[in-house]
Residue frames as a rotation matrix with the C-alpha (Angstrom) as fourth column:
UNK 1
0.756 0.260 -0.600 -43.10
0.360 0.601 0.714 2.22
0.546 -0.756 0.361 -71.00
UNK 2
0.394 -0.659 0.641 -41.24
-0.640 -0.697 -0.323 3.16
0.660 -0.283 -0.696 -68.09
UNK 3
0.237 -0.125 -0.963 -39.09
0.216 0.974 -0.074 1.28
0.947 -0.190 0.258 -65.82
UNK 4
0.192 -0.550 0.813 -37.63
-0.768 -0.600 -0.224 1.42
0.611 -0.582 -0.537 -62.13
UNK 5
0.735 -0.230 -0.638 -35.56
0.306 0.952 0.009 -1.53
0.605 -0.202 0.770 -60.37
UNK 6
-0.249 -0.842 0.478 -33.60
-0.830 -0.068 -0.553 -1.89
0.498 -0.535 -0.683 -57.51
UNK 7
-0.972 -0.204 0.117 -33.36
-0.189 0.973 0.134 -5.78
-0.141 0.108 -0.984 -57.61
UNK 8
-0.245 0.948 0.203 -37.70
0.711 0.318 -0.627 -5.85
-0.660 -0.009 -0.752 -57.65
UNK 9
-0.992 -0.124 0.010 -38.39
0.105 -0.795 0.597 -3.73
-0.067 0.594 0.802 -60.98
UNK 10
-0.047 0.992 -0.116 -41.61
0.311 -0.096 -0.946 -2.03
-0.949 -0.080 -0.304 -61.48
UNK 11
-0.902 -0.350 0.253 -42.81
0.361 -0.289 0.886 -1.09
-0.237 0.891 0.387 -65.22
UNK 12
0.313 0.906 -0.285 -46.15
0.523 -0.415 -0.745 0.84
-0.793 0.084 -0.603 -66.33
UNK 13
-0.904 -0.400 -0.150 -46.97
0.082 -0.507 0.858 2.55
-0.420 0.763 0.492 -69.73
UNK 14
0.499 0.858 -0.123 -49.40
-0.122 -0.071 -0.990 2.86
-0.858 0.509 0.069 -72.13
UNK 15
-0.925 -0.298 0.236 -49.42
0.109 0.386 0.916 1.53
-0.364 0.873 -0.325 -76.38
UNK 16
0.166 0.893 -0.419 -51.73
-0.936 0.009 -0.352 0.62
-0.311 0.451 0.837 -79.00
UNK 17
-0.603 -0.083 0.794 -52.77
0.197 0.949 0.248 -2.63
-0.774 0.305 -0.555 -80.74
UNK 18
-0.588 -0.152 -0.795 -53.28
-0.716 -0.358 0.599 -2.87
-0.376 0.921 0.102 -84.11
UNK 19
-0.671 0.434 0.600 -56.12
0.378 0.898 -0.226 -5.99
-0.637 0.075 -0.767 -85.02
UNK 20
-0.318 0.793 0.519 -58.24
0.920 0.390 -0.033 -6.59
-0.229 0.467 -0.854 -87.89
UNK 21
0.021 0.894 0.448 -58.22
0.907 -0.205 0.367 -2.68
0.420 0.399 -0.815 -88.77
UNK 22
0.733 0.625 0.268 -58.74
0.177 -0.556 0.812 -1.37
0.656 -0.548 -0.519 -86.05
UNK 23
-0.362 -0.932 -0.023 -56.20
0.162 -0.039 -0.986 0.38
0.918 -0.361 0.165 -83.45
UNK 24
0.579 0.616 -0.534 -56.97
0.260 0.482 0.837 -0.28
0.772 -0.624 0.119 -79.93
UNK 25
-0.018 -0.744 0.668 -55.32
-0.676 -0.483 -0.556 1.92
0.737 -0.462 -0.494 -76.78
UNK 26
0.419 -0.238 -0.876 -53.60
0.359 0.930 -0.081 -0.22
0.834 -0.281 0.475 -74.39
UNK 27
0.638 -0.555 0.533 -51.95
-0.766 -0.522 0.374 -0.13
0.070 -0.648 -0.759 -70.77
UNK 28
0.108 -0.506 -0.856 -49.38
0.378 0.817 -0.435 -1.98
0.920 -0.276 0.279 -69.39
UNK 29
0.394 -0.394 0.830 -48.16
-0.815 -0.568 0.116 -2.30
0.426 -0.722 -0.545 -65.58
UNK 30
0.949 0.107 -0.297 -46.38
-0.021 0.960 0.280 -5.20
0.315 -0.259 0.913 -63.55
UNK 31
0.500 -0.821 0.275 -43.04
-0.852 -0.410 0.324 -6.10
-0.153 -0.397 -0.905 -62.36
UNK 32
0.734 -0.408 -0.543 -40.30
0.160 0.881 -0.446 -8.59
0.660 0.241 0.712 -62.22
UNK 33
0.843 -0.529 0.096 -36.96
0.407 0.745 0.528 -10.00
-0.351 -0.406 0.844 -60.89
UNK 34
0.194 -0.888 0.417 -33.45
0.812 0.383 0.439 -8.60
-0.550 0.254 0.796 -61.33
UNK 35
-0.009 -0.289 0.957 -33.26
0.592 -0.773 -0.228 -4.44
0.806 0.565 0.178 -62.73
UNK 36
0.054 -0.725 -0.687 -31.30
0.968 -0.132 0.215 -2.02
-0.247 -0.676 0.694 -61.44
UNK 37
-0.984 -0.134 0.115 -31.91
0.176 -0.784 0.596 1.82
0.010 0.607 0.795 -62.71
UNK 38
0.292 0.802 -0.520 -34.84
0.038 -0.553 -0.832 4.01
-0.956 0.224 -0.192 -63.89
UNK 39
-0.988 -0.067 0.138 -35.03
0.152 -0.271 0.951 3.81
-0.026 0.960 0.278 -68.05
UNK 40
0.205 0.876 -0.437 -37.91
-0.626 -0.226 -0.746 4.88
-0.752 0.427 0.502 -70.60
UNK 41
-0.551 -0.388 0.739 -38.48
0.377 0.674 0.635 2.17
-0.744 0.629 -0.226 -73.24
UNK 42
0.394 0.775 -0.494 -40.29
-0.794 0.016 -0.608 3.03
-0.463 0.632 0.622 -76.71
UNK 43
-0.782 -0.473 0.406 -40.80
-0.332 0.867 0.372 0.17
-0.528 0.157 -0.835 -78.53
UNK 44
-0.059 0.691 -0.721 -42.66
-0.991 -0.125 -0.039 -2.00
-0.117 0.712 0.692 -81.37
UNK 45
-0.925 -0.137 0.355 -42.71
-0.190 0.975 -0.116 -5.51
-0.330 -0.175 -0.928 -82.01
UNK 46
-0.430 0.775 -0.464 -45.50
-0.508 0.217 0.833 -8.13
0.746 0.594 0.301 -83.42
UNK 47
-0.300 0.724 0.621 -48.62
-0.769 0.201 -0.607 -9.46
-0.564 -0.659 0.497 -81.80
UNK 48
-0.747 -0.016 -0.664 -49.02
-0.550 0.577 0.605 -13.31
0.374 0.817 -0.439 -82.69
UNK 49
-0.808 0.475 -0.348 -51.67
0.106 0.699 0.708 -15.74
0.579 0.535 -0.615 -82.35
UNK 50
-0.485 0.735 -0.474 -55.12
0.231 -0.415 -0.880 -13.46
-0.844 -0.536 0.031 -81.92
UNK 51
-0.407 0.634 0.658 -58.06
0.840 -0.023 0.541 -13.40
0.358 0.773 -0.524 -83.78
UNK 52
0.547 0.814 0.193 -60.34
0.504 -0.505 0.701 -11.38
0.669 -0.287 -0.686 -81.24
UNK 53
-0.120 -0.515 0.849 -59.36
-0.141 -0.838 -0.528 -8.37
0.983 -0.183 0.028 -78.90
UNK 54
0.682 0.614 0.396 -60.63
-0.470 -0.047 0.882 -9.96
0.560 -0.788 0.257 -76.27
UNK 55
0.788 -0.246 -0.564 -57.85
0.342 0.937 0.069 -12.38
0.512 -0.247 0.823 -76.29
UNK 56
-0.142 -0.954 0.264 -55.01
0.213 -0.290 -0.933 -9.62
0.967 -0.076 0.245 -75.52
UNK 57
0.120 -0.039 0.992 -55.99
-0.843 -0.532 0.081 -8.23
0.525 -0.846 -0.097 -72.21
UNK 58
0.709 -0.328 -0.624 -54.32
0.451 0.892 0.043 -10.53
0.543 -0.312 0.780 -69.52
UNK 59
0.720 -0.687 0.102 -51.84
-0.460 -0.362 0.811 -11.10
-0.520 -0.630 -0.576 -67.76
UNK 60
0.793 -0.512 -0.330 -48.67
0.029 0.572 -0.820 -11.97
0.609 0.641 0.468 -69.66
UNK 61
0.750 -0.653 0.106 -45.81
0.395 0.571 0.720 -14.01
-0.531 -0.498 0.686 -68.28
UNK 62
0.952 -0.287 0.111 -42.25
-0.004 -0.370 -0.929 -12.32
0.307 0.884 -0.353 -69.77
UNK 63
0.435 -0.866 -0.245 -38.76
0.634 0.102 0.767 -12.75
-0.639 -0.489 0.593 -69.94
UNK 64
0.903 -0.110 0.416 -36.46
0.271 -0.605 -0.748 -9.87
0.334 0.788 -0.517 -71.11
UNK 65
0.155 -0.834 -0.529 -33.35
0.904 -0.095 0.416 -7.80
-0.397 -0.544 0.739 -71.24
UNK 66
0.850 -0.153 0.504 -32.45
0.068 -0.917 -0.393 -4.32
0.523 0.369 -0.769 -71.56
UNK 67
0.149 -0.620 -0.771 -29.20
0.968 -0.068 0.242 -2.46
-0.202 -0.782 0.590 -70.56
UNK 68
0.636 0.431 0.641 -29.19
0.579 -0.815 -0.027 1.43
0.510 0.388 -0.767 -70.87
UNK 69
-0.304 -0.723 -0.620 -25.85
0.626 -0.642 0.442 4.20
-0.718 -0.254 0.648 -69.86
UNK 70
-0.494 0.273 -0.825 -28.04
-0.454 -0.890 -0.022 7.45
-0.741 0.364 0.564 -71.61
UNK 71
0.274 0.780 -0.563 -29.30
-0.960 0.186 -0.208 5.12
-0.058 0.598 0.800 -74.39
UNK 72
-0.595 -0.803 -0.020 -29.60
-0.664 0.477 0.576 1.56
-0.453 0.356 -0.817 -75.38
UNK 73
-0.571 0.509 -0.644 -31.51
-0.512 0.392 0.764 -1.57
0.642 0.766 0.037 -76.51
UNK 74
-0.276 0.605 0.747 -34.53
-0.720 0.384 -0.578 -3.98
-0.636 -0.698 0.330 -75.01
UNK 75
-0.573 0.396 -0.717 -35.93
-0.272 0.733 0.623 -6.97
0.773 0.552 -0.313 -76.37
UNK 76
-0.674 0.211 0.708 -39.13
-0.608 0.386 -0.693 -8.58
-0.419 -0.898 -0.132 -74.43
UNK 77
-0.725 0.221 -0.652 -41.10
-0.204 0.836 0.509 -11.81
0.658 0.502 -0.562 -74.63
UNK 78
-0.745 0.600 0.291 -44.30
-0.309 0.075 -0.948 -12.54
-0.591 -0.797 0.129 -73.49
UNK 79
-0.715 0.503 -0.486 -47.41
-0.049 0.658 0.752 -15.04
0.698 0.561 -0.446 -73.61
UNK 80
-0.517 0.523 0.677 -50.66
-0.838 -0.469 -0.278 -14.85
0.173 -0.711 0.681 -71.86
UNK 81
-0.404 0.400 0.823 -53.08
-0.497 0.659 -0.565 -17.11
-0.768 -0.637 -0.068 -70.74
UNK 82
0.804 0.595 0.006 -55.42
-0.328 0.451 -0.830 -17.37
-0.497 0.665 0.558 -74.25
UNK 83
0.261 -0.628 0.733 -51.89
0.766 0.597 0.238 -18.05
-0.587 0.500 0.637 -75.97
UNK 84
0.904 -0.095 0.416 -51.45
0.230 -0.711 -0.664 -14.61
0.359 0.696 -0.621 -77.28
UNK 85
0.360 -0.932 -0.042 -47.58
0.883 0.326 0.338 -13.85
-0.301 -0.159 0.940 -77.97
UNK 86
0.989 -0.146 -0.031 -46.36
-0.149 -0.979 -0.137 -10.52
-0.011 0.140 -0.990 -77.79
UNK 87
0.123 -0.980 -0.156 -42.25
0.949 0.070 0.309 -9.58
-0.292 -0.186 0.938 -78.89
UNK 88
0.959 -0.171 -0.224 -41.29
-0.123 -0.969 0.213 -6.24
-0.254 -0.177 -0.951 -78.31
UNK 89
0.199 -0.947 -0.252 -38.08
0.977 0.172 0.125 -4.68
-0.075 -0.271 0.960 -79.30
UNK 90
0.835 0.424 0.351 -37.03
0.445 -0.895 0.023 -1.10
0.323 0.137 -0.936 -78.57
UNK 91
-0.435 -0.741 0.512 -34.56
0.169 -0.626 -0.762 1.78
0.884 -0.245 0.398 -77.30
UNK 92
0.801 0.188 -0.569 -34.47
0.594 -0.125 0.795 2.38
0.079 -0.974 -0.211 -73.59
UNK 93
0.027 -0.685 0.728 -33.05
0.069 -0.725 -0.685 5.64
0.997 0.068 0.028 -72.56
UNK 94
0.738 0.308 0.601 -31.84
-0.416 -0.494 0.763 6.46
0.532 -0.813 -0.236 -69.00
UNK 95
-0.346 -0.896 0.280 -29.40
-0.872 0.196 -0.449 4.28
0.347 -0.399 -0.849 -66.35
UNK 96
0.356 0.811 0.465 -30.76
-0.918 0.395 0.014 0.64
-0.173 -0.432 0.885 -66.18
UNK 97
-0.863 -0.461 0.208 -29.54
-0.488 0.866 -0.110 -3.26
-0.129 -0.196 -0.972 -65.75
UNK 98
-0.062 0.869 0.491 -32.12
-0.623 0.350 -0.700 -5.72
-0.780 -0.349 0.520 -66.38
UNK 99
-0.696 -0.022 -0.718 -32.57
-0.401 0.841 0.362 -9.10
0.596 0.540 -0.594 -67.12
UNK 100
-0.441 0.820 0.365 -36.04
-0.827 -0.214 -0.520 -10.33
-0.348 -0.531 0.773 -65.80
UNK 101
-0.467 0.834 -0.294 -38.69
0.846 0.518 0.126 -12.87
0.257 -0.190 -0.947 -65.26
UNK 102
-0.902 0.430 -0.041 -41.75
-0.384 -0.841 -0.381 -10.16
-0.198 -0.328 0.924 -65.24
UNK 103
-0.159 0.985 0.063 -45.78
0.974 0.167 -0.152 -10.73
-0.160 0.037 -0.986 -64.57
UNK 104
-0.890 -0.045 -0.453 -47.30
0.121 -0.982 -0.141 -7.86
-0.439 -0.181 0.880 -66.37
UNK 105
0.017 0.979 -0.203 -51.00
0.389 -0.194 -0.900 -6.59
-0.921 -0.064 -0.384 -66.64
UNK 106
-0.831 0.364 -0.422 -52.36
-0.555 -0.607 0.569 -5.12
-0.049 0.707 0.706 -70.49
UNK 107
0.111 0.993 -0.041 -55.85
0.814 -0.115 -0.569 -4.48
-0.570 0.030 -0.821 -70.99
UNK 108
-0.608 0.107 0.787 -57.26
0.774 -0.142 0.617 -3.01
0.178 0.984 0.004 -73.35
UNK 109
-0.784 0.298 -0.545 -58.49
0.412 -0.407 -0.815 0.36
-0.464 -0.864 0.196 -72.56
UNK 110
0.111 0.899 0.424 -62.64
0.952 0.027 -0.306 1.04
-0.286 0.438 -0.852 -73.08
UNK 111
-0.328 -0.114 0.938 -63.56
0.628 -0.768 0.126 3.39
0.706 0.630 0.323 -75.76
């Protein structure tokens, strides 16, 4: 995922989702409140309560923080509408501040 913030951050990537098996290719895009910089994040983290793939695409509500001088850490939280809970935690490389309230978009992208 990538970031850019000057006080309104914007964020957009792309992932996968692991369910029942099967590995499922994912975007992401959205923004938030409060980052300052341009970083790249990779990151992993666990998908909780989902039975069906349908339930992940959404919009998910997140709060998070990252802070990044050439490399550093992220952590993010987020929960959509069906109740599907997503924690990320990763390495963000580049020059970035951020502590957020973010609305971001994943959907699951068709085979």
């Amino acid at each position: 995922m990538e970031e850019l913030g000057a006080v309104v951050g914007y964020q957009w990537g792309h992932g996968a989702l692991e369910l029942g098996g099967h590995t499922y290719q994912i975007v992401v895009r959205g923004g938030g409140v409060l980052a300052v910089g341009h970083a790249f994040f990779s990151a992993a983290g666990c998908v909780s309560n989902i039975t069906r793939p349908e339930d992940f695409s959404g919009t998910y509500w997140s709060t998070g923080a990252s802070a990044a001088v050439g490399q550093g850490r992220g952590v993010l939280l987020m929960e959509n509408a069906h109740g599907v809970d997503v924690h990320l935690v990763g390495q963000a490389r580049g020059v970035l501040m951020s502590g957020q309230i973010a609305r971001l978009d994943m959907e699951i992208v068709p085979d």
